[in-house]
N, C-alpha and C positions, 0 to 999 in steps of 0.2 A: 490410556483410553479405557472406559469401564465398557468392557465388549460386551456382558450382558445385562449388568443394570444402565447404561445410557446407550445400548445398540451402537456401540463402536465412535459412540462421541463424549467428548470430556464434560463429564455433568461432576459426577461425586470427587474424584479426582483430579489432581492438572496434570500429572502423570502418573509414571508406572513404581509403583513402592520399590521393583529394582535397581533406579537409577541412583549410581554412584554420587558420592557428595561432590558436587563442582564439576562434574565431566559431564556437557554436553555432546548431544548426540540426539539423531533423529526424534527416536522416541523419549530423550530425557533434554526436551530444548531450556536453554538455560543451567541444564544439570540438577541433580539431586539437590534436597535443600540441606541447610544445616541449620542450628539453632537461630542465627542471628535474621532470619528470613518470617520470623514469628511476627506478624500482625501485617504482613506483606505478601501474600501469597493469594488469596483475594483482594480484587477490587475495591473492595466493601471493607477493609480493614480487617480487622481480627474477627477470626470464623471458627467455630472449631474445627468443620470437615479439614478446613483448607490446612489450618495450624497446626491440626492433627496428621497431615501427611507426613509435615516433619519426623512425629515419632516411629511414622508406621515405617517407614523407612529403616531409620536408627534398626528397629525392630527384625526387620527383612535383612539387616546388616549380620544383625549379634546369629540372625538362622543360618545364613548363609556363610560364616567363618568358619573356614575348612577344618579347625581346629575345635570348634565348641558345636556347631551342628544342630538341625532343626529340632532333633527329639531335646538335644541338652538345653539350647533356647526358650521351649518351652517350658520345660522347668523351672528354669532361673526367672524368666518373668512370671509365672506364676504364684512361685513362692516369694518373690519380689512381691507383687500385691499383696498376698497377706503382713508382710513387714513394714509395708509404707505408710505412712500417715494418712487423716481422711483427708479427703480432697490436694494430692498432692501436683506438685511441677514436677515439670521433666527430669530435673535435678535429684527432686525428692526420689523417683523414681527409680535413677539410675543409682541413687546412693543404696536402694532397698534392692537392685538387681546383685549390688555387690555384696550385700550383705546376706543375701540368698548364697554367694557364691562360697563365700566364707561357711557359713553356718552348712552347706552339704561339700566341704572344701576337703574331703578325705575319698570323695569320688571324682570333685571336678578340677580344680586347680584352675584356673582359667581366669584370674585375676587379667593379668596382663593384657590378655587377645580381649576382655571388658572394657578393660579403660580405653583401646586403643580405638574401640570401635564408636565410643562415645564422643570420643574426642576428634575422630574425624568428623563429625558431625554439630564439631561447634561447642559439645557439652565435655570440654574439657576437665581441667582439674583448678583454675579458677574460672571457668564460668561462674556466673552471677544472676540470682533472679529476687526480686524484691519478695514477690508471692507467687503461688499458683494461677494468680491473672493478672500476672504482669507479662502485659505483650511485647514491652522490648527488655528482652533479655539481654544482659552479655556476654556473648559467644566466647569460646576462649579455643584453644587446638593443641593445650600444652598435655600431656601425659605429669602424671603425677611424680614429682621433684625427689630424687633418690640421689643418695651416695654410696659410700662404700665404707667398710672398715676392713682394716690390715693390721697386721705387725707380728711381731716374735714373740714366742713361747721360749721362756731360757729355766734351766735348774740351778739356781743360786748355793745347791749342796756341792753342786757338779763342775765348780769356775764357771759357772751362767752358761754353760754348753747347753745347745740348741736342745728342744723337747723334742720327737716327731710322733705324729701319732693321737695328741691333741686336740680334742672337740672345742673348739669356739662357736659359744652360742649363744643366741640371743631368747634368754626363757621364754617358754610361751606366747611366742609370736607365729600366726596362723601360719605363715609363710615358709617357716621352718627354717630358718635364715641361720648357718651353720657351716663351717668349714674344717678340714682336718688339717692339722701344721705338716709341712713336708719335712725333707730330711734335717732340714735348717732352720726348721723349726716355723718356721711362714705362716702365715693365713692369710687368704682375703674376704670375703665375702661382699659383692658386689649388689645391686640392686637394691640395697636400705633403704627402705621410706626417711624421707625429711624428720628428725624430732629427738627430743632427747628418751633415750633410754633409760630405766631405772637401772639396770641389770645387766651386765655381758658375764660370761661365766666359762671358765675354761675347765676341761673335765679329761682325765684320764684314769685308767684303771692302773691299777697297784701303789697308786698315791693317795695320801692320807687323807686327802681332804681337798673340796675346790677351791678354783681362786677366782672370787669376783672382784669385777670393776660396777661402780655404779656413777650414774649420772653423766652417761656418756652421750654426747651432744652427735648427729651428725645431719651435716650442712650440705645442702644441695653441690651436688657435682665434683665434690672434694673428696679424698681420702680421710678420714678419720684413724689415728694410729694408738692404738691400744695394744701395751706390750703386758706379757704377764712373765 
């Protein structure tokens, strides 16, 4: 309800930018929207006030996560507009909020609690939209497709006894995606974006030199095994 620009009745709004995605209730009847809700929220078909509650919401989402918070929100969208394209979609948008997150990513880290909040809202990691005024979007609710990489570090001077101690890493990836081999020489590292990699590189001090792997493939939801 806009309690001071429509005195307590729903003019600019249909509801309240804090209503959860899909959970009705009094004040959020029908529940929050989410992307797929784009050219439906008015009578009148695609509006912007109306299509735009969509975002605003999203918006009051990424404020409200206990974990990234009103000041860091504003941030990341801010600097999110100067990164996006002109006249961008919701998508455009959300791709320039992450890449705000990346480019100040040694203060915020916040990838994850980003996607998750987008992606409750429809603008998952394939959603689909033709253009910036394309009113039927496709919604999607997936988080972005990760695997894992593992395997053993062995010293082939040594009968291949286990390394420990070991940095597995993946160069220059914002994420810092990286594990230390245990006594057995182990590694895993969990959470790998979907894609082939040029580079894994295994590093220790008092050895002569690294050992890379290149053109390392990994596949949604799988283990990937990379032994050095």
């Amino acid at each position: 309800i806009d309690r001071y620009a429509g005195n307590e009745q729903h003019t600019i709004r249909s509801m309240g930018l804090d209503c959860p995605a899909n959970v009705a209730s009094a004040n959020c009847p029908g529940g929050g929207y989410t992307y797929g809700d784009m050219g439906t929220i008015c009578s009148c078909g695609a509006q912007v006030h109306s299509d735009g509650e969509i975002w605003g919401q999203t918006l009051w989402d990424l404020r409200a996560d206990a974990d990234i918070g009103a000041t860091t929100a504003r941030l990341l969208v801010t600097e999110g507009m100067r990164l996006s394209p002109p006249n961008p979609s919701f998508l455009d948008m959300r791709n320039a909020i992450l890449q705000a997150e990346t480019a100040l990513g040694a203060t915020v880290g916040l990838e994850d609690d980003i996607w998750a909040v987008f992606a409750a809202r429809g603008m998952g990691y394939f959603a689909a939209t033709a253009s910036a005024s394309d009113t039927t979007p496709t919604e999607n609710f997936d988080l972005p497709p990760v695997g894992s990489l593992r395997g053993v570090v062995t010293d082939p001077v040594n009968s291949n006894a286990p390394v420990a101690g070991v940095r597995v890493a993946i160069p220059g990836n914002p994420a810092g995606l990286s594990d230390v081999t245990d006594a057995l020489g182990q590694y895993s590292i969990s959470g790998v974006p979907v894609g082939t990699y040029p580079l894994v590189r295994a590093t220790k001090s008092l050895y002569d030199a690294e050992k890379d792997e290149t053109g390392v493939t990994v596949l949604s939801g799988q283990d990937t095994v990379v032994n050095f």
